[in-house]
VEXMAR-536988 format. One line per 2 residues: number of its first residue (from 1); for each residue x negated, y negated, z negated of N, C-alpha, C. Coordinates in steps of 0.2 Angstrom, whole numbers, always signed. Atoms other than C-alpha are relative to their C-alpha. Last residue first. Example, Ala and Ser with C-alpha at 12.3 -4.5 7.8 and 13.67 -1.06 7.14 Angstrom:
// residues 2
2	+4:+6:+1:-68:+5:-36:+4:-5:-3  -4:+6:+0:-62:+22:-39:-4:-6:+0;
END
This chain:
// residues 317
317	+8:+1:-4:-205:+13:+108:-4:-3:+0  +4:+4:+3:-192:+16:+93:-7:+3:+7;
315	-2:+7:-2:-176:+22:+98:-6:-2:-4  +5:+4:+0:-182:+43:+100:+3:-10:+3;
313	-3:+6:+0:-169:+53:+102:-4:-3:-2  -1:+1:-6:-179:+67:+110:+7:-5:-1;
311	-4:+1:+1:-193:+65:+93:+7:-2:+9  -5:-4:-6:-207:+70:+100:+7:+1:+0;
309	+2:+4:-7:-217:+58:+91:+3:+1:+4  +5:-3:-4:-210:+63:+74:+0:-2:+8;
307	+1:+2:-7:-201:+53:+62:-5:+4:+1  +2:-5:-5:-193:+58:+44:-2:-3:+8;
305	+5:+3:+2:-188:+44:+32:-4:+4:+5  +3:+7:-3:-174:+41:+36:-6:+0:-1;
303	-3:+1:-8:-168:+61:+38:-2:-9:+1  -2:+5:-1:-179:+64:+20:+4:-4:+8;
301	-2:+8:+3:-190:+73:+21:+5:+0:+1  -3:+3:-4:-191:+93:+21:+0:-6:-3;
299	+5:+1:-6:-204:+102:+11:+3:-5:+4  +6:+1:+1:-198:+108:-6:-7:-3:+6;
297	+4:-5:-1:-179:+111:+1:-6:-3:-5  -2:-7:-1:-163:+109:-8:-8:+5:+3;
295	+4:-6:+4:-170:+95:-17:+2:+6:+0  +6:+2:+1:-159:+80:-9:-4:+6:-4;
293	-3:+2:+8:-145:+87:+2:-8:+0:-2  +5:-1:+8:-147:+87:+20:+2:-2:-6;
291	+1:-6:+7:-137:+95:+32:-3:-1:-4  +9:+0:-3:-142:+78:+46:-1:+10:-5;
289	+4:+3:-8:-123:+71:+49:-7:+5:+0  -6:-1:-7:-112:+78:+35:-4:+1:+7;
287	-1:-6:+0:-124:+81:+21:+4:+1:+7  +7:-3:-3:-133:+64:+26:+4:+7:+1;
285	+3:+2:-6:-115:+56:+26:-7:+4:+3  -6:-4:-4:-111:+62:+9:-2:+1:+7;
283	+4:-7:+1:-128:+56:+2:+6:+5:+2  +7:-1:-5:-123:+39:+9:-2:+7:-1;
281	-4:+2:-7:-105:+39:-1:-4:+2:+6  -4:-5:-3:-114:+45:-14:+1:-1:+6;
279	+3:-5:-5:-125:+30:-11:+2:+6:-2  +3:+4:-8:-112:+17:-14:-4:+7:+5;
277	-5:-3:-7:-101:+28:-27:-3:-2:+6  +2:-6:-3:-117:+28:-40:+4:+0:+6;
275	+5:-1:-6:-114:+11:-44:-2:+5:+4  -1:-6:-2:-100:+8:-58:-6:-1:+6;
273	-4:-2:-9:-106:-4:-68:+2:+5:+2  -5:-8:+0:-108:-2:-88:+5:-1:+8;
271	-7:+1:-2:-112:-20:-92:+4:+5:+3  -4:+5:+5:-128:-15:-99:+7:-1:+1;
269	+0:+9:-1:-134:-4:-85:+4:-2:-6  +7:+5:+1:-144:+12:-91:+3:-8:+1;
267	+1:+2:+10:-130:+25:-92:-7:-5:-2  -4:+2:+1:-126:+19:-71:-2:-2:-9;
265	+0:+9:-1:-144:+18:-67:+7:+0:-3  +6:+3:+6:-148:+37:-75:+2:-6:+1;
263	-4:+5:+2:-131:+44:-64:-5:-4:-7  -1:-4:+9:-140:+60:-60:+6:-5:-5;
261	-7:+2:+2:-134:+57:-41:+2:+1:-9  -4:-7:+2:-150:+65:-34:+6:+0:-4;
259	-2:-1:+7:-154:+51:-25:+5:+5:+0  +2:-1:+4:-166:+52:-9:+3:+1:-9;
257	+7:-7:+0:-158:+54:+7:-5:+1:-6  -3:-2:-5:-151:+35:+5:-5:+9:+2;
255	-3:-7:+2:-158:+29:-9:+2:+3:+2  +8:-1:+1:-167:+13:-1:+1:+7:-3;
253	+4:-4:-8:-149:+12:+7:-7:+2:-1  -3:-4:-2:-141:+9:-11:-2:+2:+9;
251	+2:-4:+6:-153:-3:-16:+1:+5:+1  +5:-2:-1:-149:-13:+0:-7:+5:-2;
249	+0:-2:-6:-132:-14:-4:-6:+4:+2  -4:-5:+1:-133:-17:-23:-1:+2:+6;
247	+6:-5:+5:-149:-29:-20:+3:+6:-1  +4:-1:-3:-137:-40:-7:-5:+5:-2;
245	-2:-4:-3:-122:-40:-17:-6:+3:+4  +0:-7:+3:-133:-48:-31:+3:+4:+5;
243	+4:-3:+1:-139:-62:-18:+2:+7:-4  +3:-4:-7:-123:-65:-11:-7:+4:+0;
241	-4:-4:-3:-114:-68:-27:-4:+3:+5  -4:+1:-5:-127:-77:-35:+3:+5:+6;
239	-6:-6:+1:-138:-73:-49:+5:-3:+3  -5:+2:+4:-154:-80:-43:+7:+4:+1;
237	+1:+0:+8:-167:-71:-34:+3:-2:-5  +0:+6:+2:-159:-72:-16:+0:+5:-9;
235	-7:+2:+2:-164:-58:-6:+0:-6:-4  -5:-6:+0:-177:-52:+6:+6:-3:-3;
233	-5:+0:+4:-189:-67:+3:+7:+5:+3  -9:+3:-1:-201:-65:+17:+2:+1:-8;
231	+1:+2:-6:-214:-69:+8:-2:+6:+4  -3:+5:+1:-206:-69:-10:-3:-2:+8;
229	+4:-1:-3:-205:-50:-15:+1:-6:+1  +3:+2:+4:-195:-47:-32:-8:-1:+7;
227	-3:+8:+4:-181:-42:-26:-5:-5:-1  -1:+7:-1:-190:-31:-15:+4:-8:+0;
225	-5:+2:-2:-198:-23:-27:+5:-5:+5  -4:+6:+0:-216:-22:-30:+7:+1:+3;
223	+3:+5:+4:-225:-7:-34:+2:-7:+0  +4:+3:-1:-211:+3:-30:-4:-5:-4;
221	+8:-1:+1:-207:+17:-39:-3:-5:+3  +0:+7:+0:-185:+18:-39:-10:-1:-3;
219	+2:+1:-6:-184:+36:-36:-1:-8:+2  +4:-3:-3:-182:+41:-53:-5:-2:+6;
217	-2:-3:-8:-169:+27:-57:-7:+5:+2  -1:-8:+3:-172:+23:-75:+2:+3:+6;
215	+6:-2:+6:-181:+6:-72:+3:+7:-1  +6:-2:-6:-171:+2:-53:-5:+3:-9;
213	-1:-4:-1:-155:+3:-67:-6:+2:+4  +2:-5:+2:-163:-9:-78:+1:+6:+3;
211	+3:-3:-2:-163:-23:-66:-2:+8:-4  +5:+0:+4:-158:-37:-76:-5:+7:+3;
209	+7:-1:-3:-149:-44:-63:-4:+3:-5  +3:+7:+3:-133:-50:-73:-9:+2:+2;
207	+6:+0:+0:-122:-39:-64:-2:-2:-3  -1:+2:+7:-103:-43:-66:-6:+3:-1;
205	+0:+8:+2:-101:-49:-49:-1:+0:-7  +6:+5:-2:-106:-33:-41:-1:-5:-4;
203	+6:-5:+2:-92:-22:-49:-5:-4:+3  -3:+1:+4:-77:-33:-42:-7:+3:-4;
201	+0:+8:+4:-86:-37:-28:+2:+1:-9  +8:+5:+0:-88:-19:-23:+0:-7:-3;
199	+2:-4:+3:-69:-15:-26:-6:-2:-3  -1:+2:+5:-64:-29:-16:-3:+4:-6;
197	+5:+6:+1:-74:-23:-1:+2:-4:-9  +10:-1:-1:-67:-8:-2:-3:-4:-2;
195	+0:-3:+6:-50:-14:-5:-7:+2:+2  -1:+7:+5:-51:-25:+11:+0:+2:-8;
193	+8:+4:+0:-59:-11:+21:+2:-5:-4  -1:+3:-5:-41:+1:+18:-8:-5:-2;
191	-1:+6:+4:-45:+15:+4:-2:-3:+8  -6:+0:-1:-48:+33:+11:+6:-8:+1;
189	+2:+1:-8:-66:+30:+11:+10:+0:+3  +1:+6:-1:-64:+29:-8:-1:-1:+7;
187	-5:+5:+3:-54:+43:-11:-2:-8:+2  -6:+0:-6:-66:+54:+2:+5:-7:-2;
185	+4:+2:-8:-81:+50:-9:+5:-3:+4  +0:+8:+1:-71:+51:-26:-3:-4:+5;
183	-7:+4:+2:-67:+68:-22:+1:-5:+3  +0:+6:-4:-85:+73:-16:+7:-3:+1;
181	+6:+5:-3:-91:+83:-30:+3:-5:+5  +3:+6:+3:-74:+90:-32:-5:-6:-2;
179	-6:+6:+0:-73:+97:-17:+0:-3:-4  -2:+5:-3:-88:+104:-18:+3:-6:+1;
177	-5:-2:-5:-86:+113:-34:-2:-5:+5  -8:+5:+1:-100:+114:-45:+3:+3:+6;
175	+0:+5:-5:-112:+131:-46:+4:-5:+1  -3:+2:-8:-111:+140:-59:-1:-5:+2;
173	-7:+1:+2:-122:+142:-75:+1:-1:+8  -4:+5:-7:-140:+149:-74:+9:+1:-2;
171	-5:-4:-4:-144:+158:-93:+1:-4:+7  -7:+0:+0:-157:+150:-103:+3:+3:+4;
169	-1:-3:+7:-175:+146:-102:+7:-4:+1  -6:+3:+1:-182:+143:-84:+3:+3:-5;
167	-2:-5:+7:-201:+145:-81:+8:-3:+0  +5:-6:+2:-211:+138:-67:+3:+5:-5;
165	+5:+1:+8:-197:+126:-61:-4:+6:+2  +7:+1:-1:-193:+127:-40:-4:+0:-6;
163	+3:-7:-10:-175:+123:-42:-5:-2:-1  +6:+4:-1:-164:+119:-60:-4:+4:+7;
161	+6:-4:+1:-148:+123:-63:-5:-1:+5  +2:+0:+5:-133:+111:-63:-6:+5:+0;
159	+6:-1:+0:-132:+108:-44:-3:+2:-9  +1:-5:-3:-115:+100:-39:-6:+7:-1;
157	+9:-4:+0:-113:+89:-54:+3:+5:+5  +1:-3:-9:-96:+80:-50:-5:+4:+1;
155	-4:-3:+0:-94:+80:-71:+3:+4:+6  +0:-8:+6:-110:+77:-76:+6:+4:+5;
153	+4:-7:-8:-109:+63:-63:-3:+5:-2  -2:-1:-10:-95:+55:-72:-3:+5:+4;
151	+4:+3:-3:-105:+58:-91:+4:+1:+7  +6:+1:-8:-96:+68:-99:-1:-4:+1;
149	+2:+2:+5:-82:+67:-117:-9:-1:+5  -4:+7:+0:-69:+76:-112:-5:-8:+0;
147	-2:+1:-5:-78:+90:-109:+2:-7:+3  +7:+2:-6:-86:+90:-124:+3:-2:+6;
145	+0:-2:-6:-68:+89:-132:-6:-1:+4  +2:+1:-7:-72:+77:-146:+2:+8:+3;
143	+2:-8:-5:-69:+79:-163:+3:-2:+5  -4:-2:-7:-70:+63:-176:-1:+5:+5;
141	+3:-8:-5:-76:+63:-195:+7:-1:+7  +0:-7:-1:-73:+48:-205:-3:+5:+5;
139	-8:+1:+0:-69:+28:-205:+1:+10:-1  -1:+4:+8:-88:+25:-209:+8:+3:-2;
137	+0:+7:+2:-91:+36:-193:+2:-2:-8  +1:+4:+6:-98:+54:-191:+1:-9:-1;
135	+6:+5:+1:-96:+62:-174:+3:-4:-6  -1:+3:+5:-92:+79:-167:-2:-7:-3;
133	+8:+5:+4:-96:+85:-151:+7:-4:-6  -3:+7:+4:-84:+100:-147:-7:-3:-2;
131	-3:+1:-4:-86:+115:-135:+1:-7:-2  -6:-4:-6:-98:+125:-145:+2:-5:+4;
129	-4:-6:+3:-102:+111:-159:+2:+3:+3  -5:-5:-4:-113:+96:-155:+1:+7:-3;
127	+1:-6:-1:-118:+83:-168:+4:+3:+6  -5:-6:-4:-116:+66:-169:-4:+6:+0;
125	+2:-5:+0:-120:+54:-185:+5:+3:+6  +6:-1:+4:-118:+37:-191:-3:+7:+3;
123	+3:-8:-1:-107:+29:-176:-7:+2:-5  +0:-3:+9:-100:+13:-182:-2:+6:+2;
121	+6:+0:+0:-99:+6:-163:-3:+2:-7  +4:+7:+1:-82:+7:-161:-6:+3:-1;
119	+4:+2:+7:-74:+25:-163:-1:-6:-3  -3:-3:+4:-64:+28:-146:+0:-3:-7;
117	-4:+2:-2:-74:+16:-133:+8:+0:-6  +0:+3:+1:-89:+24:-144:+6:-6:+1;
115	-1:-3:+8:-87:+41:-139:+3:-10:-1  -7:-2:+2:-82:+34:-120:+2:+3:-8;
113	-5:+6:-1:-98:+23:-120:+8:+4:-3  -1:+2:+7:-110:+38:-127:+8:-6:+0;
111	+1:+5:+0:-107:+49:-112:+3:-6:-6  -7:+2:+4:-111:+67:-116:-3:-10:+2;
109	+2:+3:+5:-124:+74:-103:+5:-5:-6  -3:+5:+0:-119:+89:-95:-3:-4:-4;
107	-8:-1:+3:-120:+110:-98:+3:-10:+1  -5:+5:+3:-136:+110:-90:+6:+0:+2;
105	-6:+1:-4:-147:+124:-84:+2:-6:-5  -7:-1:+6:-165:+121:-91:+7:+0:+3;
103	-8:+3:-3:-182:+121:-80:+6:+3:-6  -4:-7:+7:-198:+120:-89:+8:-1:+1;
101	-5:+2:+1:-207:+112:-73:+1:+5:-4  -3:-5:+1:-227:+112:-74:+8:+1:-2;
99	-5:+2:+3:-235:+99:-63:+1:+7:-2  +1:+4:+6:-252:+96:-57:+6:+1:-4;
97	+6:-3:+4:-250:+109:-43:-3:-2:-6  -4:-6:+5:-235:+100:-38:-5:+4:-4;
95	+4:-6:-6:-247:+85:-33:+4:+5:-4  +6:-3:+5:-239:+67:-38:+0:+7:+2;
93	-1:+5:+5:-231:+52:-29:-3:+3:-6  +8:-4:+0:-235:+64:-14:-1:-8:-4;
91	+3:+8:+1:-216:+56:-6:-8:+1:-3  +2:+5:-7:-213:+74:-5:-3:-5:+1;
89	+5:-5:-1:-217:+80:-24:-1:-2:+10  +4:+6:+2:-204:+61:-29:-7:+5:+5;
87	+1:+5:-6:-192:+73:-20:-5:-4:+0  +2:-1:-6:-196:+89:-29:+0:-7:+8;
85	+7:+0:+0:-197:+79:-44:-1:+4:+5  +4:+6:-1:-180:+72:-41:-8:+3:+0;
83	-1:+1:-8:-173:+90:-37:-3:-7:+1  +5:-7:-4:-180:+97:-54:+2:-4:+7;
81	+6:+4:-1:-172:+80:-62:-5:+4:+5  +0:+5:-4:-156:+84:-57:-8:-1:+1;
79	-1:-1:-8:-155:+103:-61:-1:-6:+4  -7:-5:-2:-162:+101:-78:+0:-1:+7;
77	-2:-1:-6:-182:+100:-80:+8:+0:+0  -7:-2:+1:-191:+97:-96:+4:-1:+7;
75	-5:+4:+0:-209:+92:-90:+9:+4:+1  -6:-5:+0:-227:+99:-91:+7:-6:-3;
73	-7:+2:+4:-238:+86:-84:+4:+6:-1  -2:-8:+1:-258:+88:-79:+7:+1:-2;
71	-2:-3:+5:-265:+71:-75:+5:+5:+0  +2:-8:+1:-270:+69:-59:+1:+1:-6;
69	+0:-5:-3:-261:+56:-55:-1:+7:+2  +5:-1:-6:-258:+45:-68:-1:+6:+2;
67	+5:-4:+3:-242:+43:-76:-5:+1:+6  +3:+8:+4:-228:+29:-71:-8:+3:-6;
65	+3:+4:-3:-223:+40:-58:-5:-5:-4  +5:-3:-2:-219:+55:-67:-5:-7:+5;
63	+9:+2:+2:-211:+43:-78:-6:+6:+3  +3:+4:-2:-196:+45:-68:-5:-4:-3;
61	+5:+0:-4:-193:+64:-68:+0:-8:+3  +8:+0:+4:-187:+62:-87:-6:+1:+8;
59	+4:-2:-6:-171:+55:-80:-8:+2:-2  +3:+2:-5:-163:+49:-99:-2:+4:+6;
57	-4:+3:-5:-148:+52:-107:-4:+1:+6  +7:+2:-6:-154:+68:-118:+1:-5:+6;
55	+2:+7:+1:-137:+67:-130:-7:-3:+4  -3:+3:-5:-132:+84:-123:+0:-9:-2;
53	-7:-2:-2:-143:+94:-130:+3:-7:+4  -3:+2:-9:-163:+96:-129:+8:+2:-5;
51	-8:-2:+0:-174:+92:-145:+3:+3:+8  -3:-1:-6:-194:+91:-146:+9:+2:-2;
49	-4:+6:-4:-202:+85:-160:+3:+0:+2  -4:+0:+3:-208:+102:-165:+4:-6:-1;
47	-4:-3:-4:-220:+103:-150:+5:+0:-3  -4:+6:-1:-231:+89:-159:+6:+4:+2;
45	-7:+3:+8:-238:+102:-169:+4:-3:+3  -5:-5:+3:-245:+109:-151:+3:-1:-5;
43	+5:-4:+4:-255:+92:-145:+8:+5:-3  +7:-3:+2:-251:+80:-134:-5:+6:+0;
41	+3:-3:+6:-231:+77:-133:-7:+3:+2  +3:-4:-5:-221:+64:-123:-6:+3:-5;
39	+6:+0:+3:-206:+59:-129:-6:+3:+6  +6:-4:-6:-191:+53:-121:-6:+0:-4;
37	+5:+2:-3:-176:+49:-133:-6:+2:+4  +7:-5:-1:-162:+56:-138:-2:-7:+3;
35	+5:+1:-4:-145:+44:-140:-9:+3:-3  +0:-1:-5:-129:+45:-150:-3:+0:+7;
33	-4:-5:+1:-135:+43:-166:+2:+5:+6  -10:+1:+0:-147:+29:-162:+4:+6:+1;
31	-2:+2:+6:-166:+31:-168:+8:-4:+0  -2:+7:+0:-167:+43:-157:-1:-1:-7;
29	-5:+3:+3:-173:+63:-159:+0:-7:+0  -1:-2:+8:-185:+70:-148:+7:-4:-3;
27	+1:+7:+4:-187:+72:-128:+2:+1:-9  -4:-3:+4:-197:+81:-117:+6:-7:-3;
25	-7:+4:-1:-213:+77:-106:+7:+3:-3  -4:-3:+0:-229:+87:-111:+8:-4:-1;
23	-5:+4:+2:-244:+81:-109:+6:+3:+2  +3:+4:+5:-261:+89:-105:+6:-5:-2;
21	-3:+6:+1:-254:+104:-97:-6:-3:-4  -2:+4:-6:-261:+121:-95:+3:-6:+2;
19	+3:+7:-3:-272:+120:-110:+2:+0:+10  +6:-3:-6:-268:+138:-117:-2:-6:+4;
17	+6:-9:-1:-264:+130:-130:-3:+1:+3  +5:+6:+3:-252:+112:-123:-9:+5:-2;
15	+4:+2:-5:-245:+128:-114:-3:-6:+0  +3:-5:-4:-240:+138:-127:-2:-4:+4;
13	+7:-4:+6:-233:+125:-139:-5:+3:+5  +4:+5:-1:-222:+117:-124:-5:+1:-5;
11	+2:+0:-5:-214:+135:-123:-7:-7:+3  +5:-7:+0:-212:+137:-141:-4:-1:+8;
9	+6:+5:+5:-204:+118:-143:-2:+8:+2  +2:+7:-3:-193:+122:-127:-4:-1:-5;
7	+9:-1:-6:-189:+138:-133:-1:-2:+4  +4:-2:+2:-181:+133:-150:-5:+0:+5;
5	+5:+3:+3:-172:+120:-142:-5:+1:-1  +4:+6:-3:-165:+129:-132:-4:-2:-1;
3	+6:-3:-2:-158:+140:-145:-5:-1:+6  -2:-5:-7:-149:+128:-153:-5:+5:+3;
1	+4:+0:-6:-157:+120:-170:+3:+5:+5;
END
């Protein structure tokens, strides 16, 4: 057991206890090698469930949505999710005063695809090890360069340490590098409009709408989507070129000022899209155009989402 771990099951003991929480978001052991699961814990025994490394795929700040209101939440926090709950805490999706953040630096989340790309699918066991993940197939024991071995938006992570927690267990790790954060921004903006376009299609078309990425997407809460709206009809509900570019695009502006670029949709799509680059690209633009970055403050909206009356560019009479 890491030492994390340790003081994440101590710390969700004490506050199930002292009855500051009535649930405790984390996650525990999978029933697949290379994948934790989200738990959600009760009662103090259950505190020894709890695991953190770098197998924890999921965005734990998007069951705050799917919890009721005033229910009391203590919630494992790294740096992405701390800045979704402070965006979800604007949006008044849930009252920070109900919430208790157990923030954690993060080192990254390992992506299972590129073990498995390596392995096959025969994965009995992974472990981490300092700098190395290991992992157990039928064929043997293979060793990983953690590094090597990230999750994309682990790897342009800007923000690994958590803002706004109650408590933060572990050391703060540096800050990313701009420039490489928005590398893949500039590279793709760099690219003539017919590669652009081609790029998008090529990634669009191999969709199959099933929609998991709005399921693991934090900021993805509505009650009804508007794929899934029928008067007006917004897009086209079958899987057609036009309609699926339609949902990427407009998916990707509904995110605009608000995604924290955890990459939850990307480790959630089946066919293993690329998607994040759309509204990077847009969360570039906010930085450039408006200074905004998502979770820096605890109070400022959102530049599209923001209006005031007094507003002295004002296009809406």
């Amino acid at each position: 057991m890491n030492q994390l771990t340790f003081a994440i099951r101590q710390e969700a003991a004490r506050i199930l206890e002292e009855n500051v929480v009535d649930v405790v978001i984390g996650f525990e052991v999978g029933t697949l090698p290379l994948k934790a699961q989200p738990a959600f814990i009760t009662r103090k025994e259950e505190a020894e469930k709890l695991v953190y490394n770098g197998f924890c795929q999921n965005n734990l700040a998007a069951y705050l949505t799917r919890r009721p209101k005033e229910e009391r939440i203590g919630i494992i926090c790294r740096g992405c999710e701390s800045r979704a709950v402070r965006a979800l805490v604007i949006e008044h999706q849930h009252d920070r005063d109900k919430l208790y953040l157990i923030g954690v630096p993060c080192t990254g989340i390992i992506d299972w695809r590129k073990i498995e790309r390596e392995v096959g699918e025969n994965t009995l066991q992974a472990v981490e090890e300092g700098d190395e993940v290991i992992v157990t197939t039928r064929d043997g024991e293979h060793r990983f360069q953690r590094v090597d071995v990230l999750h994309d938006s682990c790897k342009r992570c800007l923000h690994p340490n958590p803002v706004g927690a109650d408590i933060v267990l572990g050391d703060p790790l540096p800050e990313g590098d701009p420039e490489r954060a928005w590398a893949p921004v500039l590279e793709f903006e760099a690219l003539p409009p017919e590669e652009r376009y081609a790029y998008f299609v090529q990634e669009a078309e191999r969709c199959i709408r099933c929609y998991a990425c709005r399921e693991a997407c934090p900021m993805c809460y509505c009650t009804e989507c508007f794929v899934d709206h029928t008067t007006p009809r917004w897009a086209e509900s079958m899987i057609t070129p036009s309609g699926t570019q339609a949902w990427h695009i407009i998916r990707a502006f509904h995110q605009t000022g608000r995604c924290v670029s955890c990459g939850a949709c990307e480790r959630a799509c089946p066919m293993d899209i690329k998607m994040t680059y759309l509204v990077d690209k847009l969360s570039y633009d906010m930085v450039q155009q408006y200074g905004f970055e998502v979770g820096a403050s605890d109070e400022e909206q959102p530049p599209f989402a923001a209006f005031t009356l007094d507003d002295r560019n004002r296009f809406v009479r």
